[in-house]
C-alpha positions in Angstrom: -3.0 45.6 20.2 -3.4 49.3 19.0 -7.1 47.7 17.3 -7.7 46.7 20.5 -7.2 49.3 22.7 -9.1 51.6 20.0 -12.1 48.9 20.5 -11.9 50.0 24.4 -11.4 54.3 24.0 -11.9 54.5 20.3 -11.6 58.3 21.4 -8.3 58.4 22.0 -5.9 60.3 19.2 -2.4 58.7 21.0 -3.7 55.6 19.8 -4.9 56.7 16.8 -1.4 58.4 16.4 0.6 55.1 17.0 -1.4 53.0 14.8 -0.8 55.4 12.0 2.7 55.5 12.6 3.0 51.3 12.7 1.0 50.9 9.7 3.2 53.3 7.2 6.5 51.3 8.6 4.6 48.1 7.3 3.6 50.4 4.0 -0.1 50.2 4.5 -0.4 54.1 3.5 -3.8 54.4 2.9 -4.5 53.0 6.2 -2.0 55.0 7.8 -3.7 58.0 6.1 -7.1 57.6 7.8 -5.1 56.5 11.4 -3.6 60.0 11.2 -6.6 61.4 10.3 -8.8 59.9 13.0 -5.9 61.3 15.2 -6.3 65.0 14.1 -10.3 64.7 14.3 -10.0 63.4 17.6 -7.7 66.5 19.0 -4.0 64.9 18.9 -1.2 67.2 20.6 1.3 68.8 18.0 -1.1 68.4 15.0 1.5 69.8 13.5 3.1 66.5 13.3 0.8 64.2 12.1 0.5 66.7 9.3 3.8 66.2 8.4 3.5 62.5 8.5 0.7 62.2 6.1 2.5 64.4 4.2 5.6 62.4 4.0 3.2 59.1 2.9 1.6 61.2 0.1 5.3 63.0 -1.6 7.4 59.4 -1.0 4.9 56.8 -1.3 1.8 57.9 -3.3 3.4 60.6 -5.8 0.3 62.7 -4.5 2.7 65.9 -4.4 -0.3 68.3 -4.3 -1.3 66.9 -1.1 1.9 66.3 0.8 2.1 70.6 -0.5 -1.4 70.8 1.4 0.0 68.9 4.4 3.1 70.4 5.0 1.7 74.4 4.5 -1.3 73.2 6.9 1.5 72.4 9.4 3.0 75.5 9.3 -0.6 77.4 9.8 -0.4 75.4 13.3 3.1 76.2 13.7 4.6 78.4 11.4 8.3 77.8 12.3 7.8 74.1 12.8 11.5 73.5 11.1 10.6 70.1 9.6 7.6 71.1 7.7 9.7 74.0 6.6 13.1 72.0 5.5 10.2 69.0 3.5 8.4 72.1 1.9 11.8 73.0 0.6 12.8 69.5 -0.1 9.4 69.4 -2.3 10.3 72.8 -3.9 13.8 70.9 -5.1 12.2 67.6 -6.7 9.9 70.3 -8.8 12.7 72.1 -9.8 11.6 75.4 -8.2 15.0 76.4 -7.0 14.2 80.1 -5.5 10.6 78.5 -3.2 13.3 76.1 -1.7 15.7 78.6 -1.0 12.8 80.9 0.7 12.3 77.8 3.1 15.9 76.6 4.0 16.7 80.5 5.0 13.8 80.9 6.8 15.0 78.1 9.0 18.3 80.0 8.7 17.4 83.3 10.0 15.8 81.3 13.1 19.1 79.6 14.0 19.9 78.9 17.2 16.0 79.3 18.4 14.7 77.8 22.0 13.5 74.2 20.3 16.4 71.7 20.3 14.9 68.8 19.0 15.7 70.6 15.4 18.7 72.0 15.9 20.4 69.6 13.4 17.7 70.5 11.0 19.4 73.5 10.9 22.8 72.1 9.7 20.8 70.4 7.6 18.8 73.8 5.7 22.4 75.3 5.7 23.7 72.3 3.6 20.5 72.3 1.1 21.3 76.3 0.9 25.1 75.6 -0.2 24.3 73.6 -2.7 21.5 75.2 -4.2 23.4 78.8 -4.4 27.1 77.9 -3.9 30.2 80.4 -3.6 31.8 82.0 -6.4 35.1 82.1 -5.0 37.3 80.3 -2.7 37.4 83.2 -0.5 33.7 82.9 0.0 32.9 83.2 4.2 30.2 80.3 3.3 33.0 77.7 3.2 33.7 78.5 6.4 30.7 78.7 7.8 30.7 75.1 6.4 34.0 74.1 7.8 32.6 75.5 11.3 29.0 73.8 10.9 30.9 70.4 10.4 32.5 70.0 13.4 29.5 71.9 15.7 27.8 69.3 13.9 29.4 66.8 15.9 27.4 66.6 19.0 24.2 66.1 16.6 25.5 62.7 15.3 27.8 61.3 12.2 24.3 61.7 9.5 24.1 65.2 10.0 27.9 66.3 9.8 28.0 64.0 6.8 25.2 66.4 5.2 27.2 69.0 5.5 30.6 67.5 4.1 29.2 66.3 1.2 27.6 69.7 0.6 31.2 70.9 1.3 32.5 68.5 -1.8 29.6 70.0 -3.8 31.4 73.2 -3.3 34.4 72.0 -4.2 33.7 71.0 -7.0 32.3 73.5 -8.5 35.1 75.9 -7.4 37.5 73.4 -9.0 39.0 72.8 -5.7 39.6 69.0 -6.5 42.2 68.0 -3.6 39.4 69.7 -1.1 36.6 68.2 -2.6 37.8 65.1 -2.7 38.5 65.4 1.1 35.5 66.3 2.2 34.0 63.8 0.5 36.3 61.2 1.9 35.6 62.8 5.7 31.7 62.4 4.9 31.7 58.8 4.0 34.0 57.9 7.2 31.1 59.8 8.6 28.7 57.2 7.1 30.3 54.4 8.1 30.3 55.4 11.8 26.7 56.1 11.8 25.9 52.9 10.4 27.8 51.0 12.8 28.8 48.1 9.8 31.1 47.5 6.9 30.6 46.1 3.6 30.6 42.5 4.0 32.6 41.2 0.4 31.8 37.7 1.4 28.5 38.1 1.8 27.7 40.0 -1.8 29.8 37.4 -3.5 27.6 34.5 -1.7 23.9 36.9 -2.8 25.2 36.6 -6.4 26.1 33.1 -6.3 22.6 32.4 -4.8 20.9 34.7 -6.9 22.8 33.0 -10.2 21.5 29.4 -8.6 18.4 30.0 -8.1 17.5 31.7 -11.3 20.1 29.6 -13.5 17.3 29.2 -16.2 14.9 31.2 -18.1 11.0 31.0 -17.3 10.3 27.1 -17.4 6.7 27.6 -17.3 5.2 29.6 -19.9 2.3 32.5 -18.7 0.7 35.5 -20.5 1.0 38.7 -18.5 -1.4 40.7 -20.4 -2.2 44.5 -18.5 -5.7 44.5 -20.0 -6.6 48.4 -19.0 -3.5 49.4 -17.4 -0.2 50.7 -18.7 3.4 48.5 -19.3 5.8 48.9 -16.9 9.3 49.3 -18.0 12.3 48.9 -15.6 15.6 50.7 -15.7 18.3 49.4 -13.4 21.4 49.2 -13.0 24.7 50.3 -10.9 23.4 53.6 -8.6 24.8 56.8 -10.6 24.7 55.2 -14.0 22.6 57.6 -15.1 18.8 55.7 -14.6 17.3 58.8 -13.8 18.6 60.8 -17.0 17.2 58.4 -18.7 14.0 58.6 -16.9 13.7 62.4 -17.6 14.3 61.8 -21.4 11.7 58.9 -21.4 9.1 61.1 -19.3 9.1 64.1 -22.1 7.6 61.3 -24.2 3.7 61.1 -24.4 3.4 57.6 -23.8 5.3 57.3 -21.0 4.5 58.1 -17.1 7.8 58.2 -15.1 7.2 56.2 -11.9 10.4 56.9 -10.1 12.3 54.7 -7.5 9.3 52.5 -6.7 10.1 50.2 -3.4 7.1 47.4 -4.1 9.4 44.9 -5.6 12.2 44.9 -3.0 9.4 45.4 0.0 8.0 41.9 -1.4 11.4 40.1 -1.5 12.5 41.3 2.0 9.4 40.5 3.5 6.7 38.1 1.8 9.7 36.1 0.3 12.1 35.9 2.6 14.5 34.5 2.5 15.3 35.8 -0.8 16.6 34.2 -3.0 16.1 30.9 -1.8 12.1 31.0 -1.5 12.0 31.4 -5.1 13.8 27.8 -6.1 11.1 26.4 -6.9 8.8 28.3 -9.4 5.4 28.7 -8.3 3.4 30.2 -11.5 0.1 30.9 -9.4 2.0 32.8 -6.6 4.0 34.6 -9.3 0.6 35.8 -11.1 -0.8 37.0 -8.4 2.3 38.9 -7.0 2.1 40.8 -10.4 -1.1 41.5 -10.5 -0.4 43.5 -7.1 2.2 44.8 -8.8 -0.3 46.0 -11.5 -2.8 47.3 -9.1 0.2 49.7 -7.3 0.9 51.0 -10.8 -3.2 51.7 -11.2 -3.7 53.2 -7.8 -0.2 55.5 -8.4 -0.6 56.2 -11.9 -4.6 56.4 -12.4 -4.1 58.9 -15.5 -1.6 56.3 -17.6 -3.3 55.1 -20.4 -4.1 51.6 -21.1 -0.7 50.6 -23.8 1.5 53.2 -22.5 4.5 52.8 -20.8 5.4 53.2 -16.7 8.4 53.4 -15.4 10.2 51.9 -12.6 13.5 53.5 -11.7 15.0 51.7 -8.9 18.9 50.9 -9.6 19.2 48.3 -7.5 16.4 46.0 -9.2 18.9 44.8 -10.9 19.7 42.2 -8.2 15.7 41.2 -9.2 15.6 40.7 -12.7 15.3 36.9 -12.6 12.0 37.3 -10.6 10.8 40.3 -12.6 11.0 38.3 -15.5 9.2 35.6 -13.4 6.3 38.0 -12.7 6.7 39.7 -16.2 7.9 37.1 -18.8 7.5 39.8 -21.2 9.0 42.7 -19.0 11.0 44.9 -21.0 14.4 46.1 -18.9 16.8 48.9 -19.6 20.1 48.5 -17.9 22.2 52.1 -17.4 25.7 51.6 -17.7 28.4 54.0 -17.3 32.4 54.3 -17.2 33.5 51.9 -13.9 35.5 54.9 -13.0 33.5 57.7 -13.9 30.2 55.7 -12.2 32.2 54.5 -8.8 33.8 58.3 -8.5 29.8 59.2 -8.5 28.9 56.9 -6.1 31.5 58.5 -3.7 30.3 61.6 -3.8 26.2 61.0 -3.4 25.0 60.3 -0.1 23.5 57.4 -0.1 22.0 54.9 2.5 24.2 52.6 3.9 21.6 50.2 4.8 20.8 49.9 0.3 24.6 50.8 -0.9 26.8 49.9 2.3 29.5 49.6 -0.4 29.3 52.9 -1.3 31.7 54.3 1.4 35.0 53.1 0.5 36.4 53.0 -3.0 37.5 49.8 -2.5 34.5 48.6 -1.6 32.3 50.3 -4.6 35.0 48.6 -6.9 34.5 45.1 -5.0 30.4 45.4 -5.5 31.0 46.6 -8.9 32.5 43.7 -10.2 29.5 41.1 -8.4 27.2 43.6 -10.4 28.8 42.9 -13.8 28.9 39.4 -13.0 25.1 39.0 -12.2 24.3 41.5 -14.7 26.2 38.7 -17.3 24.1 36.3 -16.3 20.8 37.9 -16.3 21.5 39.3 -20.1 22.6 35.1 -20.8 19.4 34.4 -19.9 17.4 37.0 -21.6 19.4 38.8 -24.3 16.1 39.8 -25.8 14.7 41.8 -23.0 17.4 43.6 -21.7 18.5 47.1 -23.4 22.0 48.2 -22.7 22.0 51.9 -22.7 25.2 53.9 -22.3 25.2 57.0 -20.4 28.2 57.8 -21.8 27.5 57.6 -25.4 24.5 59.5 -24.1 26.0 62.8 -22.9 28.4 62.7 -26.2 25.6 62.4 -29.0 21.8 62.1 -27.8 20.0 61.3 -30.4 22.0 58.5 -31.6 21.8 56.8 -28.4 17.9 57.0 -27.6 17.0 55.7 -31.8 17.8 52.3 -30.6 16.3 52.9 -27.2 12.8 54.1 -29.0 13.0 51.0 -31.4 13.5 48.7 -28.2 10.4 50.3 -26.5 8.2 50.0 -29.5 8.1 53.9 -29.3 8.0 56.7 -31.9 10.3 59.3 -32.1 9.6 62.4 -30.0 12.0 65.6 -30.7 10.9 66.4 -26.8 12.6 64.0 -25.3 15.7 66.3 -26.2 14.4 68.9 -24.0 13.9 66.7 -21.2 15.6 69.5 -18.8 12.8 71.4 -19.4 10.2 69.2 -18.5 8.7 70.6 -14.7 7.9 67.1 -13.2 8.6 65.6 -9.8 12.0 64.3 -9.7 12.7 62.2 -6.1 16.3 61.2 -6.4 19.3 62.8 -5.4 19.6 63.9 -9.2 17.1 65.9 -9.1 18.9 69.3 -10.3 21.3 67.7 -12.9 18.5 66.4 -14.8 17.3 69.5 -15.3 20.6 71.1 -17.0 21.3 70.5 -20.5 23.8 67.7 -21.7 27.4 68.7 -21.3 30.1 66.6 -23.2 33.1 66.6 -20.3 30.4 65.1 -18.2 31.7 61.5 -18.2 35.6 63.0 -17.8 34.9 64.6 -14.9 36.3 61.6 -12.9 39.8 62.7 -14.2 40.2 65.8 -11.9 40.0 63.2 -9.4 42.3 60.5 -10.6 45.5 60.9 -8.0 43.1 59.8 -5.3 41.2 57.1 -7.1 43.8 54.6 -7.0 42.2 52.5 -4.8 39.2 52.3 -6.9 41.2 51.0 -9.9 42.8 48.7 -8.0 39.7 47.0 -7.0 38.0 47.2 -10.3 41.2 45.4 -11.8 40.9 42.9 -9.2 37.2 42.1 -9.5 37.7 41.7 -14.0 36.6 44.9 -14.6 38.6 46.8 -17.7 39.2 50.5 -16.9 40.9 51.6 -19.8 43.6 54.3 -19.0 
């Protein structure tokens, strides 16, 4: 209809507007690209806007970073305290690791606190949240925790996302002060905050009945046999596993490496499943080798448009944890896929999960220690079954060995991945890529052995997660 009405007023930059909009929801971003653009050329109100749109396509969805930079600062020559391009800029200045150029933007939105525009008054909250963790107090006595403690419940009236920003920020804080009992509140306050918003619960039933289906439908190895050769383009590699395990530490180490290109959390797989194969599992009962080859060689062709620089023989990444739930039809695309799988101390992992914000609608488990134990337990199970199937293509790679000796944990990594030694990857902290996931800043610290103990400060409240692992089969040692 929008094609149609552009047909009849092709002039019109609403139209233009709304098209780009509905064709980056269905993750046609090129398209939506030239929408917006048509928009701007054609004299759409609050330019600003639209610039902030296409910059969100090129940072999330393209890795074109450089442009979503040239985006965002050609919003604010329109506006120059348009909060959101301010609060993305500094978001963008995080996943670069350019701590003191995201601090610049959040206080700039600071110092204009309480301005006349309330459609981004929560943004506010929001800069003060980024700020606290980013340059934290030194003491407990600090007047930033209460500044925090009064921001949460102002907060209130802006709805249960934004006040959950700022308590998690508040656990950050915490933490660091070695406040453990307060931390561990404010953490339990922002999930509670998390659940309201999304207006569900984790459903036990219903992730038991996903693995059963998933185990059903995939209960064999490839039965047809198919070469899945890249020709010119690079091998992707996929690390998955529980979120928090430690994928994108691994990631960092792999990227110091020259023959690897870290892709990041790349959506294409789980887009296809929830849309072009829906319902998933079941649409994929009966193999269907010519549908399968063609879905990976759009697969392949994402990777080429992403990554034009990877070299034909060298390694891509994909870093989305919660492909593990797809490795029976990765393997279907990929026979030959290569898959690390990030594991981490059930304690120490579902503790971490607790205190990352992350989206209900992906990890609705991840608000209740109860839960995370539950969802923990149907992950080891599938995750059995998967390496049953295909003990040869799946790399078990211990975070926690990790952190404790380095080098002796990535030698059997290297020989997995058919790669070469490279002293650099030790140094990964130093690397200045783009990191876009919420571990953006501890990937970029050195390795520190009390790393995977840290759960224990925590242990009188984590009863409930214990409980739950015990219940689900999971060992938890003492």
């Amino acid at each position: 209809m929008y094609r149609q009405a552009l047909a009849l007023r092709p002039g019109s930059a609403d139209t233009w507007y709304g098209l780009g909009y509905l064709l980056k929801e269905e993750g046609r971003y090129e398209e939506a690209l030239e929408a917006y653009s048509e928009a701007l050329s054609h004299g759409v109100n609050q330019a600003e806007e639209v610039h902030l749109n296409r910059a969100l396509i090129y940072s999330d969805h393209l890795r074109r970073d450089d442009d979503a930079e040239y985006e965002l600062r050609a919003a604010l020559t329109l506006a120059p305290d348009y909060v959101p391009a301010l609060l993305n800029l500094g978001n963008l200045h995080e996943e670069r690791g350019q701590r003191q150029d995201a601090l610049a933007c959040y206080d700039r939105i600071l110092a204009n606190a309480g301005g006349s525009d309330a459609r981004h008054q929560h943004l506010y909250f929001e800069a003060l949240a980024r700020s606290a963790r980013l340059r934290p107090p030194s003491s407990i006595d600090d007047p930033l925790l209460d500044r925090l403690q009064q921001a949460s419940a102002d907060a209130i009236r802006h709805g249960h996302v934004v006040r959950a920003n700022l308590l998690f920020a508040m656990g950050v804080v915490y933490d660091r002060l070695d406040a453990f009992d307060a931390s561990f509140d404010a953490f339990a306050k922002a999930n509670r905050c998390l659940q309201r918003m999304s207006g569900r619960t984790y459903d036990r039933v219903h992730a038991t009945q996903l693995t059963n289906a998933m185990i059903e439908t995939f209960a064999s190895a490839n039965p047809t046999e198919r070469t899945d050769a890249f020709g010119s383009g690079a091998e992707p590699v996929f690390i998955c596993g529980m979120f928090r395990s430690g994928s994108t530490l691994i990631e960092q180490v792999l990227a110091a490496h020259a023959e690897v290109t870290p892709g990041g959390e790349l959506d294409y797989l789980m887009r296809l499943a929830a849309s072009r194969l829906a319902p998933f599992p079941q649409s994929m009962v009966v193999p269907d080798a010519r549908r399968e080859a063609g879905f990976a060689a759009e697969y392949r062709d994402h990777l080429a448009r992403l990554f034009p620089m990877a070299r034909a023989g060298s390694i891509i990444t994909d870093k989305r944890p919660d492909n593990y739930l797809l490795i029976g039809f990765i393997k279907r695309l990929f026979p030959a896929a290569k898959i690390i799988h990030t594991t981490r101390d059930p304690m120490g992992n579902g503790l971490s999960i607790f205190q990352q914000h992350l989206n209900p609608k992906v990890a609705g488990y991840s608000c209740a220690l109860t839960d995370i134990g539950h969802h923990y337990g149907e992950y080891r199970r599938l995750m059995a079954h998967w390496k049953a199937l295909y003990p040869d293509s799946i790399f078990d790679f211990d975070y926690d060995a990790f952190v404790r000796a380095p080098k002796p944990a990535l030698l059997p990594l290297f020989d997995f991945l058919g790669l070469d030694w490279d002293e650099r990857c030790l140094a990964f902290h130093q690397l200045r890529n783009t990191v876009k996931t919420g571990s953006f800043w501890q990937v970029r610290q050195p390795l520190h052995g009390n790393a995977s103990e840290r759960w224990r400060n925590y242990a009188a409240h984590l009863g409930p997660l214990r409980q739950a692992l015990h219940d689900a089969g999971v060992d938890v040692g003492t």
